[in-house]
C-alpha positions in Angstrom: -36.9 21.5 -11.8 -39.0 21.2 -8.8 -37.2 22.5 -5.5 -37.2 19.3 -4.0 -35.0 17.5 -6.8 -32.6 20.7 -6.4 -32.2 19.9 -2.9 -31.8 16.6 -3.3 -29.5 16.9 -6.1 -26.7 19.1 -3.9 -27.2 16.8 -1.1 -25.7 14.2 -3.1 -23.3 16.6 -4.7 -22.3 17.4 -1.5 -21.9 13.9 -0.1 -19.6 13.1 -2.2 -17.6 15.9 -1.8 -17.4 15.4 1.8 -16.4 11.3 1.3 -14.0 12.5 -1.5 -12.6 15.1 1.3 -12.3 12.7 4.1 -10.7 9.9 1.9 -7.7 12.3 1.6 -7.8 13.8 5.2 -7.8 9.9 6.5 -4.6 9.7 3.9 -3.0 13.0 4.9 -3.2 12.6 8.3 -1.6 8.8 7.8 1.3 10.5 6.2 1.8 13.5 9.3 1.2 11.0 11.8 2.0 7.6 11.3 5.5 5.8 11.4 8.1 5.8 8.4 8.9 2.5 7.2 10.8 1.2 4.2 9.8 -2.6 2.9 11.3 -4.6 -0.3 9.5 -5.4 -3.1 10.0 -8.5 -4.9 10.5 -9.2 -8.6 7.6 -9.0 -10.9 7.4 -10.3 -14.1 8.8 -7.0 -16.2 6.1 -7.4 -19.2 3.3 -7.4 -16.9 4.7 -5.0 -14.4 3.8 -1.8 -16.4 0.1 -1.2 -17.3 -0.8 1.9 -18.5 0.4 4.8 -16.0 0.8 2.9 -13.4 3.4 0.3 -12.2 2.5 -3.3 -10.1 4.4 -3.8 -6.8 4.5 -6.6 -4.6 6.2 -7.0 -1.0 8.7 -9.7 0.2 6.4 -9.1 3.6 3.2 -10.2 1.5 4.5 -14.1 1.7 2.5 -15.9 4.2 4.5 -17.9 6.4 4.0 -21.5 6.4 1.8 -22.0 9.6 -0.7 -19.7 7.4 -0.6 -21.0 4.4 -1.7 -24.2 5.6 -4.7 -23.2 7.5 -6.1 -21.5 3.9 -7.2 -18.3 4.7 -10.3 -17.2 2.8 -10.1 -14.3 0.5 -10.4 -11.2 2.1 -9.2 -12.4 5.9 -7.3 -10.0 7.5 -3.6 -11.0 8.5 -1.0 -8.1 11.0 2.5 -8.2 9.7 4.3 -7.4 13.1 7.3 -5.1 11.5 11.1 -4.8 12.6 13.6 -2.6 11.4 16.3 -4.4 9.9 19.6 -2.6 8.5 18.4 -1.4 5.3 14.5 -2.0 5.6 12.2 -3.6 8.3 11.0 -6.9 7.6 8.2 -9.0 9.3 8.9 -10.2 13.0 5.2 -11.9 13.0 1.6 -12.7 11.5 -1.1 -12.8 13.3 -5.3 -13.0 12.5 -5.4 -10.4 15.5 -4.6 -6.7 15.6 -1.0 -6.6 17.8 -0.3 -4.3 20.7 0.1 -1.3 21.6 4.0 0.0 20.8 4.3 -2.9 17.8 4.6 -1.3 14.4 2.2 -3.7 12.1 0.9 -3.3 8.9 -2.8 -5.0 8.2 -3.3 -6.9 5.2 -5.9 -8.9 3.5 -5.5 -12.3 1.7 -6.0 -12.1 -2.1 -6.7 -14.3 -4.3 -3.7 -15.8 -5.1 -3.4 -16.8 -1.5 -0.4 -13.3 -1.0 -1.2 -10.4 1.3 -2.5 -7.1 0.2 -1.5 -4.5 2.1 -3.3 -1.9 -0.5 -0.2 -0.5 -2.1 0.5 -2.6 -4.8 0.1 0.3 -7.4 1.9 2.8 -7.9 1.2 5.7 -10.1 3.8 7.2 -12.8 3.6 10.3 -14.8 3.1 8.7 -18.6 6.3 7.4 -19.9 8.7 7.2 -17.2 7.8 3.4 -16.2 11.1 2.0 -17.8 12.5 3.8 -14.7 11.3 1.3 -12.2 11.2 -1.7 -14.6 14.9 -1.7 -15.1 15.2 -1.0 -11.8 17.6 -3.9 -9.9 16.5 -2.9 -6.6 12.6 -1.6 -5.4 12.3 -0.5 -2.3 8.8 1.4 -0.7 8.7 4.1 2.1 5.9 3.9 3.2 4.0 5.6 5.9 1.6 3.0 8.5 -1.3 4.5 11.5 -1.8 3.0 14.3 -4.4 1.0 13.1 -2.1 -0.5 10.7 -2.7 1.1 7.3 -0.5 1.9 5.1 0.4 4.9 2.4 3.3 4.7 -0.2 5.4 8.0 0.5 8.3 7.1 -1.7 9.4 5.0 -4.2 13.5 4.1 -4.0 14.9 2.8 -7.0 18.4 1.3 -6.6 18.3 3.2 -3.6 17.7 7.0 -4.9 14.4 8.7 -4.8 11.9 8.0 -8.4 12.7 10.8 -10.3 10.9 10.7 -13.4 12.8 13.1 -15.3 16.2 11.3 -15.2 15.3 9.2 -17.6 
C-alpha cells in the first residue's frame, strides 16, 4: 500500500468520524439548550405502526391548515409551526413559509409526500419487543426538545401520560 492511499485512506476515515461526531454534538447541544415542549400524536393505523424496532409517530401539529393546503406546497417546502403551550401540551398558534421571530417557539417542518408536515421525529426507536407498549397505548404524547432555529429532538415518549418504560410490559 503506497503512502499516499494510506493517507488518503484515514483522511476519509477520519471525515467521517468527525461528521458522525458533529451529528451528535448538533443533537446534544439541541437537547442542553433548546426549549422543552410536549406535542400529541395522532392515531396511526396499529398494524402498520410497528416495523421492526422502531415505532411510526405522527403529530396533530403536522395537519396543514387550510389556507396551506390549498396553495399545494411542493414536496420538501419548508413550513414554521408557531407553538403555544396549551394545558396539557402546546399546540400550533401559526404556519408560516418564513422562519418567525425572535422570542416565538416554532418548530420547522418540511411537506411530505402525502401533503403532512415532517418535522423529523416520526420514528421512534424501541428496544426489540416492547412495541405493544405504545401500540396499545390510548394516549401518545412526545417531549420533545426544539433550537432556536427550529429543530427538533424527541426527548421522551409519554404513554397514557407516564414515561416509556420498556420493562413494564
Amino acid at each position: 500500500m503506497s503512502h499516499k492511499f494510506k493517507v488518503a485512506f484515514f483522511a476519509i476515515v477520519a471525515a467521517q468520524m468527525v461528521l458522525l461526531l458533529a451529528m451528535i454534538g448538533v443533537k446534544e447541544y439541541t437537547l442542553r439548550t433548546g426549549t422543552t415542549v410536549v406535542l400529541q400524536t395522532v392515531p396511526v393505523d396499529p398494524r402498520s405502526m410497528l416495523q421492526g424496532d422502531f415505532v411510526i409517530l405522527q403529530y396533530k401539529i403536522a395537519t396543514l391548515p387550510a389556507h396551506l393546503q390549498t396553495r399545494k406546497l411542493a414536496k420538501g417546502t419548508v413550513v414554521y409551526v408557531v407553538l403555544r403551550k396549551g394545558q396539557e401540551v402546546w399546540e400550533a398558534e401559526g404556519y408560516d413559509l418564513f422562519q418567525p421571530g425572535l422570542g416565538e417557539v416554532f418548530i420547522k417542518g418540511r411537506v411530505d409526500g402525502s401533503g403532512r408536515l415532517d418535522f423529523g421525529l416520526g420514528t421512534y426507536f424501541v428496544p426489540e419487543g416492547t412495541g405493544r407498549i405504545i401500540e396499545r397505548a390510548s394516549d401518545i404524547k412526545v417531549k420533545a426538545t426544539i433550537n432556536s432555529q427550529g429543530s427538533a429532538v424527541i426527548k421522551e415518549i409519554l404513554v397514557d401520560g407516564e414515561p416509556f418504560s420498556p420493562g413494564s410490559e
